[in-house]
KEKE-417579 format. One record per residue: residue in three letters; residue number from 1; x, y, z of N, C-alpha, C, O, CB in turn. Coordinates in steps of 0.02 Angstrom, whole numbers. Glycine has a CB too. Layout:
REM KEKE-417579
<node res="Ala" n="NUM" n_u="X" n_v="Y" n_w="Z" ca_u="X" ca_v="Y" ca_w="Z" c_u="X" c_v="Y" c_w="Z" o_u="X" o_v="Y" o_w="Z" cb_u="X" cb_v="Y" cb_w="Z"/>
...
***
This chain:
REM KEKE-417579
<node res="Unk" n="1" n_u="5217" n_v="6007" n_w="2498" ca_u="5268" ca_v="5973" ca_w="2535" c_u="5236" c_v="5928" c_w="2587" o_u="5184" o_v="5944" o_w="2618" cb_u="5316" cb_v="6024" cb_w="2567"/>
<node res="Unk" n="2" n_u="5276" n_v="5861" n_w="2597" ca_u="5256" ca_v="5832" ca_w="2631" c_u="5290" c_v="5822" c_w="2709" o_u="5352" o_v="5823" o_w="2713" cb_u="5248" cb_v="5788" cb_w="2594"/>
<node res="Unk" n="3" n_u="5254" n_v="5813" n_w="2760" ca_u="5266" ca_v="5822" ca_w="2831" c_u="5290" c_v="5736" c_w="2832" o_u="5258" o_v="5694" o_w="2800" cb_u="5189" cb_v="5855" cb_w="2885"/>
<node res="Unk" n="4" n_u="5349" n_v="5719" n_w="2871" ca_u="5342" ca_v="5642" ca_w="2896" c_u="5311" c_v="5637" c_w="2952" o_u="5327" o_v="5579" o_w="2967" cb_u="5403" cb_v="5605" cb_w="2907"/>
<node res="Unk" n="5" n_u="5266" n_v="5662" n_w="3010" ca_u="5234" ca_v="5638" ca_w="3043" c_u="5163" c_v="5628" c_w="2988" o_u="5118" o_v="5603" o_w="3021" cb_u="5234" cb_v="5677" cb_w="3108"/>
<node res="Unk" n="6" n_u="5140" n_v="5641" n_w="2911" ca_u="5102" ca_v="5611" ca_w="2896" c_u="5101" c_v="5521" c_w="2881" o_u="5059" o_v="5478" o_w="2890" cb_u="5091" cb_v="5650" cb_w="2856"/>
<node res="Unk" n="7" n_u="5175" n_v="5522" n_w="2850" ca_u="5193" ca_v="5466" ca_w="2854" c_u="5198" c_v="5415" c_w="2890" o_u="5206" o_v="5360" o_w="2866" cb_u="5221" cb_v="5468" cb_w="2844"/>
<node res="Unk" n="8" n_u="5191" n_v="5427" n_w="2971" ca_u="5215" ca_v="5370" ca_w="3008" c_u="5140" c_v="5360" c_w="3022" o_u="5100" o_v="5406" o_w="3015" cb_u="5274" cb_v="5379" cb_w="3075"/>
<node res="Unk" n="9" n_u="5123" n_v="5304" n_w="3041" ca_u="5051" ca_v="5288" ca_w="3058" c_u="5050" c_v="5291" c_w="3131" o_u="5103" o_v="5294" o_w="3163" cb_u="5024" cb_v="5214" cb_w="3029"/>
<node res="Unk" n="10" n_u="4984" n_v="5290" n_w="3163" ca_u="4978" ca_v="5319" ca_w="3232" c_u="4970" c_v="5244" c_w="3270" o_u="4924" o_v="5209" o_w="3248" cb_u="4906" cb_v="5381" cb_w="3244"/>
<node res="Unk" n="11" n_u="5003" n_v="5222" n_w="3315" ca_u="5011" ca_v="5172" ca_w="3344" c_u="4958" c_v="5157" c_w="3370" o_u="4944" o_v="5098" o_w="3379" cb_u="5055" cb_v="5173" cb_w="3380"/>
<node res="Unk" n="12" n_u="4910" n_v="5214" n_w="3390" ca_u="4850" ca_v="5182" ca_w="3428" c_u="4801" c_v="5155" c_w="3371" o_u="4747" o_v="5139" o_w="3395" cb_u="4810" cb_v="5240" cb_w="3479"/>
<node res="Unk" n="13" n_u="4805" n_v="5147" n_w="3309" ca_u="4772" ca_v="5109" ca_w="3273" c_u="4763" c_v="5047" c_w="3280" o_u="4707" o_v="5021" o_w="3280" cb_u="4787" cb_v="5115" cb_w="3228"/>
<node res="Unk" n="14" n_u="4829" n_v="5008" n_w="3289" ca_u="4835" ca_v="4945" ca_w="3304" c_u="4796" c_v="4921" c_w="3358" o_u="4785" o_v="4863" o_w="3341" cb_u="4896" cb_v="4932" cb_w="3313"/>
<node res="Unk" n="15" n_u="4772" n_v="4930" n_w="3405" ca_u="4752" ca_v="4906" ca_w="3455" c_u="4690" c_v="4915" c_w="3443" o_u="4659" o_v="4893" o_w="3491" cb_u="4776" cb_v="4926" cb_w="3508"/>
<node res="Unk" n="16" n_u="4641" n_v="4944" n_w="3387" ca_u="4577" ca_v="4929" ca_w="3401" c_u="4562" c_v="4886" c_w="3324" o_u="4589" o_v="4880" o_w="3269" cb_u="4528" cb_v="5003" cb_w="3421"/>
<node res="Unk" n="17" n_u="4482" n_v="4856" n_w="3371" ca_u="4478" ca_v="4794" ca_w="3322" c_u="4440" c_v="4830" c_w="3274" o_u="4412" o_v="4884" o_w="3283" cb_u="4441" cb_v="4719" cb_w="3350"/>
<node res="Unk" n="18" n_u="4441" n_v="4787" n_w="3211" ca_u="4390" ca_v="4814" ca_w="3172" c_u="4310" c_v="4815" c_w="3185" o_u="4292" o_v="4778" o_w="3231" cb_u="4399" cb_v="4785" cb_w="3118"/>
<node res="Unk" n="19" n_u="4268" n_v="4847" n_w="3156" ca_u="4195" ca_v="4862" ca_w="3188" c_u="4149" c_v="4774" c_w="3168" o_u="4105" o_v="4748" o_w="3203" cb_u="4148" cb_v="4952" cb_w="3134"/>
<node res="Unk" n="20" n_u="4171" n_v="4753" n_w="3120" ca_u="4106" ca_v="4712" ca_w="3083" c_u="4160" c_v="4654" c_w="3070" o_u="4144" o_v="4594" o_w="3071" cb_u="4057" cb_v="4753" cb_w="2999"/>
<node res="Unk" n="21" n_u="4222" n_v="4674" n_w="3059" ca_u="4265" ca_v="4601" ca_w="3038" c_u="4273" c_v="4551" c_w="3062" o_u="4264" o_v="4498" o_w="3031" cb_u="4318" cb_v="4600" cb_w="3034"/>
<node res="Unk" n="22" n_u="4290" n_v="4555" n_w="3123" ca_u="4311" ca_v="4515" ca_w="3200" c_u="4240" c_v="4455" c_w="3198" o_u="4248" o_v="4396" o_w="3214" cb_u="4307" cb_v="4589" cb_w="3294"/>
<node res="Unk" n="23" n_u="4185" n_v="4478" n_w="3180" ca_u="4105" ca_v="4447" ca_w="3218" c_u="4082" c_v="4416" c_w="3140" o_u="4057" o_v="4360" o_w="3145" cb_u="4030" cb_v="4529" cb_w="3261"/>
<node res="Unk" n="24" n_u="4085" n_v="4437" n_w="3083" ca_u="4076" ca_v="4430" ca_w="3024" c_u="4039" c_v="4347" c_w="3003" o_u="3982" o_v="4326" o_w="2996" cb_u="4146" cb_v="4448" cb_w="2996"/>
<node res="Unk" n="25" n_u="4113" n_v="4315" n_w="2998" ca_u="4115" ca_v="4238" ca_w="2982" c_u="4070" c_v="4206" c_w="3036" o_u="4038" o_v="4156" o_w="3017" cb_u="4194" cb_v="4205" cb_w="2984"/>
<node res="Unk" n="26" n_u="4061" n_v="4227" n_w="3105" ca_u="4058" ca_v="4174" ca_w="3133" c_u="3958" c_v="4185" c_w="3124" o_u="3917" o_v="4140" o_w="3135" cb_u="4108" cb_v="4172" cb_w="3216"/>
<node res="Unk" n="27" n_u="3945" n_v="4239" n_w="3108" ca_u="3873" ca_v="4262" ca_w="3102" c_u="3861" c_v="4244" c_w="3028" o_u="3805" o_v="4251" o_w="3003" cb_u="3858" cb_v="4346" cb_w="3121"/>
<node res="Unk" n="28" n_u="3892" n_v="4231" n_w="3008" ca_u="3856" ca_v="4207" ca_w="2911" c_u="3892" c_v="4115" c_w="2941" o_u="3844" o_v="4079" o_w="2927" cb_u="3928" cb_v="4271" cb_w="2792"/>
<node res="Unk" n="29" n_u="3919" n_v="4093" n_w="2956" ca_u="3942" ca_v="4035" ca_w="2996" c_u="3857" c_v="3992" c_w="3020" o_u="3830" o_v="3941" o_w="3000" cb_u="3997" cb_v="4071" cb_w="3073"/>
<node res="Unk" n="30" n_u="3832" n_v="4054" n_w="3083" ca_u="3752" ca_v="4039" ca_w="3108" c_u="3710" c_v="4025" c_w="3054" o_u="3679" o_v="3974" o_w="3040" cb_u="3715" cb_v="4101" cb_w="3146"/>
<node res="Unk" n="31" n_u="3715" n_v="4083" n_w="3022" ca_u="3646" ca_v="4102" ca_w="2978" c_u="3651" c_v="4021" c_w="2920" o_u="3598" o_v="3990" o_w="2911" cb_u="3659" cb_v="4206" cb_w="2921"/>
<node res="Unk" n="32" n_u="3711" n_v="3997" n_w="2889" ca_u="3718" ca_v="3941" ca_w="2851" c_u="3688" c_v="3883" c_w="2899" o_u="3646" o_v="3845" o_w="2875" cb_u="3795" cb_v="3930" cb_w="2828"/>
<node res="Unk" n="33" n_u="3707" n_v="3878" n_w="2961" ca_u="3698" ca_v="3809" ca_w="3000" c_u="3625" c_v="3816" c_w="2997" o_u="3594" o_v="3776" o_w="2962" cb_u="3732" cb_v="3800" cb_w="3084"/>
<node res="Unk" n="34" n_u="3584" n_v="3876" n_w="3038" ca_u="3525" ca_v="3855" ca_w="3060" c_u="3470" c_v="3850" c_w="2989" o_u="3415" o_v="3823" o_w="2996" cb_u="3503" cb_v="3910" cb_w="3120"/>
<node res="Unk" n="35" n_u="3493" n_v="3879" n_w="2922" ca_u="3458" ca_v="3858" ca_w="2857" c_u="3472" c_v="3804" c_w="2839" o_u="3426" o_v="3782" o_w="2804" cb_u="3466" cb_v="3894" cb_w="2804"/>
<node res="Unk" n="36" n_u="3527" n_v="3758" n_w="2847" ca_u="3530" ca_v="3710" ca_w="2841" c_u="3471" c_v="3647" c_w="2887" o_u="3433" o_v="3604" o_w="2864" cb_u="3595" cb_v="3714" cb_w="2848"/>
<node res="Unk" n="37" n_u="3489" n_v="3668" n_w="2971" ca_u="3458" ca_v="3625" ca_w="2987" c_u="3394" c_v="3639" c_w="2977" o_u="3360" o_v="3587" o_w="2976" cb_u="3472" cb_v="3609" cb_w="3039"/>
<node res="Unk" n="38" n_u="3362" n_v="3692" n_w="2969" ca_u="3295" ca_v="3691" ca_w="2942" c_u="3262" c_v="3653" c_w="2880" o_u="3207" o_v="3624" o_w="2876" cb_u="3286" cb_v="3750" cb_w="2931"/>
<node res="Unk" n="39" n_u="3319" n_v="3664" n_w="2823" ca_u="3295" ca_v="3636" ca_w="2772" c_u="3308" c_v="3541" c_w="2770" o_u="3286" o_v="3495" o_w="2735" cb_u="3331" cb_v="3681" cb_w="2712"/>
<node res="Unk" n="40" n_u="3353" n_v="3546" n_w="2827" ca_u="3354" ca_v="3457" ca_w="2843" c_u="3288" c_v="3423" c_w="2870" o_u="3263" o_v="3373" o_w="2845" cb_u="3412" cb_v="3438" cb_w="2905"/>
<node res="Unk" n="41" n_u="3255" n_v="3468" n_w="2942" ca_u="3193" ca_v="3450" ca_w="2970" c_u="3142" c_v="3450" c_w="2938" o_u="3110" o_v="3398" o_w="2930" cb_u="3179" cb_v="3479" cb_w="3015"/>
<node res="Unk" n="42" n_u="3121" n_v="3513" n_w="2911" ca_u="3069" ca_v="3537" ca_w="2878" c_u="3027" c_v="3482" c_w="2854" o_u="2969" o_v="3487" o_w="2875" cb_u="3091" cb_v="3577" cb_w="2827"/>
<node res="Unk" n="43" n_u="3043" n_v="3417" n_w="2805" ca_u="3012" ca_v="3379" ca_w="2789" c_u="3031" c_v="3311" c_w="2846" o_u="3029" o_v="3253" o_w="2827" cb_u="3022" cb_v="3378" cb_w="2716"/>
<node res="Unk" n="44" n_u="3041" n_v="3323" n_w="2888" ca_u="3057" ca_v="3247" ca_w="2938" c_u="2986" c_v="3217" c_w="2944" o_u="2983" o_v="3157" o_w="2957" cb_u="3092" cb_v="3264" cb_w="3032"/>
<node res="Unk" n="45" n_u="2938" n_v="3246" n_w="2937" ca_u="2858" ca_v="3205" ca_w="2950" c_u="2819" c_v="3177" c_w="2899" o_u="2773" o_v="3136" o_w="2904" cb_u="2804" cb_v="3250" cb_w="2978"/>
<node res="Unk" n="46" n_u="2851" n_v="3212" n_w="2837" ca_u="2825" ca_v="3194" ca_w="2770" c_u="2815" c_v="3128" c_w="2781" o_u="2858" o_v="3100" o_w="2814" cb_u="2870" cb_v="3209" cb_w="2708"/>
<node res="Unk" n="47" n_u="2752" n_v="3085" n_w="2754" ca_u="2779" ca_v="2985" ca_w="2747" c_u="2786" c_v="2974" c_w="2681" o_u="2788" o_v="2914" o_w="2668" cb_u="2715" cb_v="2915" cb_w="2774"/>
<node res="Unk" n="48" n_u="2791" n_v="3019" n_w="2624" ca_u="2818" ca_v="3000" ca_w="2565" c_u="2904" c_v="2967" c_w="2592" o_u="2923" o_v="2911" o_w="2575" cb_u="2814" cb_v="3076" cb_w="2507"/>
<node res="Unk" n="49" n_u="2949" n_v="3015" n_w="2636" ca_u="3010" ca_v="3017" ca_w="2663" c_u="2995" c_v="2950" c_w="2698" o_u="3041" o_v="2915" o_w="2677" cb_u="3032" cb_v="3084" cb_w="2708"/>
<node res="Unk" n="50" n_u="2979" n_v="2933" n_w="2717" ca_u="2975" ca_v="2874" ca_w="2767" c_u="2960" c_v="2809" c_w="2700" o_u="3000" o_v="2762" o_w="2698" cb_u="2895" cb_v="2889" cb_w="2839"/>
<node res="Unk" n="51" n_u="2925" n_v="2811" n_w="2669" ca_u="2895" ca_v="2745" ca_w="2615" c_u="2954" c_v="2750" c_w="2559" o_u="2969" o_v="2696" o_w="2533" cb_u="2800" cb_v="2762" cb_w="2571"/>
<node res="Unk" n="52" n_u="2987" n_v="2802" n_w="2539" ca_u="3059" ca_v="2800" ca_w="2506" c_u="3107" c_v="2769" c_w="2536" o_u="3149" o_v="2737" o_w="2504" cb_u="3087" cb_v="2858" cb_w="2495"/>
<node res="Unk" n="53" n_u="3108" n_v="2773" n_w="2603" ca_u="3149" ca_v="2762" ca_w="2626" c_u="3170" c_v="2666" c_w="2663" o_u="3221" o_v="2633" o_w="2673" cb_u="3141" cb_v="2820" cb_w="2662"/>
<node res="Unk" n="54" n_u="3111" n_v="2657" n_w="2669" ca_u="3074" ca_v="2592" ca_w="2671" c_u="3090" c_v="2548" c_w="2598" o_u="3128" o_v="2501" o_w="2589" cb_u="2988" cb_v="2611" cb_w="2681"/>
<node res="Unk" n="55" n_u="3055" n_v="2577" n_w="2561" ca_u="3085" ca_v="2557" ca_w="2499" c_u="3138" c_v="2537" c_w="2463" o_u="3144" o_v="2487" o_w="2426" cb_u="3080" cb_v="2582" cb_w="2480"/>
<node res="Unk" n="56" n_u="3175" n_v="2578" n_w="2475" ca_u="3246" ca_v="2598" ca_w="2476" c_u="3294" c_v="2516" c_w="2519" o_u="3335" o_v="2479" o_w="2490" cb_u="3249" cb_v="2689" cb_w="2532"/>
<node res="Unk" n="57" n_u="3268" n_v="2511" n_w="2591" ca_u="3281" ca_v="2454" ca_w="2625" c_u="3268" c_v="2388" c_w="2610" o_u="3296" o_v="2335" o_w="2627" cb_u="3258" cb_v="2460" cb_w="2671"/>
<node res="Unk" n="58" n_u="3211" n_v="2403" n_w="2569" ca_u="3168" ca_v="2317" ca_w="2538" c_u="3192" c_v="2304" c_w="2488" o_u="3183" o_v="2246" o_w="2469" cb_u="3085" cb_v="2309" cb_w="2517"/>
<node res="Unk" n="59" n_u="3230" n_v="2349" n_w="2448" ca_u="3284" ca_v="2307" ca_w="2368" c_u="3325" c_v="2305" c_w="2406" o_u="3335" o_v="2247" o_w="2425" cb_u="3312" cb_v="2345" cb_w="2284"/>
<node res="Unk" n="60" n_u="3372" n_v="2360" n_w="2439" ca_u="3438" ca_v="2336" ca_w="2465" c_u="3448" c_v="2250" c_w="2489" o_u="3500" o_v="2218" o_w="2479" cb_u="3451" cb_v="2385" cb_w="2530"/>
<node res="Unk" n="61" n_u="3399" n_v="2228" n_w="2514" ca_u="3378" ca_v="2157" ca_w="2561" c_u="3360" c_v="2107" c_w="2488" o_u="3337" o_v="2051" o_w="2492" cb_u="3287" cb_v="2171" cb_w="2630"/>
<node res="Unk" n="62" n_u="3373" n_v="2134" n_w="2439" ca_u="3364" ca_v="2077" ca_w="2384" c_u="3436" c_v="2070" c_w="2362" o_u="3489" o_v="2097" o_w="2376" cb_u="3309" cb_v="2098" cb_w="2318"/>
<node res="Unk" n="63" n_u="3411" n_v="2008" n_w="2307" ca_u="3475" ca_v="1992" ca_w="2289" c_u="3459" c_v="2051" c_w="2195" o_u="3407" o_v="2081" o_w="2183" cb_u="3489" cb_v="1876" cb_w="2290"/>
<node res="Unk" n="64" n_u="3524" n_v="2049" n_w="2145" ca_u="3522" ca_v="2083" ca_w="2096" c_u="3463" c_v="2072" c_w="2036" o_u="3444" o_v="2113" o_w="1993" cb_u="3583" cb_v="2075" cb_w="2077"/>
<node res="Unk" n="65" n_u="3437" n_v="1996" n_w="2049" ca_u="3394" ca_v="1958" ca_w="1985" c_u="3319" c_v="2009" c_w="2005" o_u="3282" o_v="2041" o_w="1967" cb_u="3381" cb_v="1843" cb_w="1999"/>
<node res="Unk" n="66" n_u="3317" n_v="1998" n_w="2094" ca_u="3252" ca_v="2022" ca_w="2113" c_u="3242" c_v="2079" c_w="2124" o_u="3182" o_v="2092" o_w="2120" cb_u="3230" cb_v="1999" cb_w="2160"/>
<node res="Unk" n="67" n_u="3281" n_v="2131" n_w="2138" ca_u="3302" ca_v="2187" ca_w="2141" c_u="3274" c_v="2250" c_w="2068" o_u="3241" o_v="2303" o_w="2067" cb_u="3379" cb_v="2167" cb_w="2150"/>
<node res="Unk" n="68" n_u="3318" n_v="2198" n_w="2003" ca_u="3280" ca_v="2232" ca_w="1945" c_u="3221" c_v="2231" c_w="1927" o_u="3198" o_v="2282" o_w="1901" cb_u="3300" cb_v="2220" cb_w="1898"/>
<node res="Unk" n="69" n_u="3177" n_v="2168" n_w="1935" ca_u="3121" ca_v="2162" ca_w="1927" c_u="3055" c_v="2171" c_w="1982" o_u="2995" o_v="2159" o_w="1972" cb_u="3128" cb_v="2111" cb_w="1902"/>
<node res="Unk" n="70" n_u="3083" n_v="2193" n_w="2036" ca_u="3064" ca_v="2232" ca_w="2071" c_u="3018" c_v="2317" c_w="2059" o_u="2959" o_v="2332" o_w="2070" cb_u="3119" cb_v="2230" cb_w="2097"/>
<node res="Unk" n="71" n_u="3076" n_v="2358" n_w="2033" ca_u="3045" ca_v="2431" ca_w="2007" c_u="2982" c_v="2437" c_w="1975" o_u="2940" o_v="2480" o_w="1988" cb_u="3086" cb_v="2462" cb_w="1960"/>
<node res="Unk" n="72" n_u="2977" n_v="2390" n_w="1927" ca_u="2918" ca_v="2406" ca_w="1869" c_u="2869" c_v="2377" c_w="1900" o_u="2813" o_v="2377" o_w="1874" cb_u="2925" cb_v="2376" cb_w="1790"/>
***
């Protein structure tokens, strides 16, 4: 047999937060940003990154004729 004070839930539940839920997102939130900006910096000194990128600027600055015959 069942008691109804099993049934009713105990009010002081409500008022406490959960242990790990509340903090969760905003700590896997960190952990995404700062791997990100790592894997953004990490190569900022490379000069392969710098001569691609240069590169990259010196066709843009052409016109389409010089541009293709440019690559090869």
């Amino acid at each position: 047999m069942t008691s109804i004070h099993n049934a009713i839930p105990d009010p002081g539940d409500a008022d406490r937060p959960e242990p790990r839920g509340r903090f969760m997102p905003w700590i896997v939130l960190a952990i995404i940003l700062l791997f990100a900006t790592y894997t953004r910096l990490a190569g900022l000194g490379v000069p392969s990154l710098w001569l691609d990128e240069l590169s990259t600027w010196t066709v843009s600055q052409m016109n389409l004729g010089e541009s293709l015959g440019w690559a090869p």
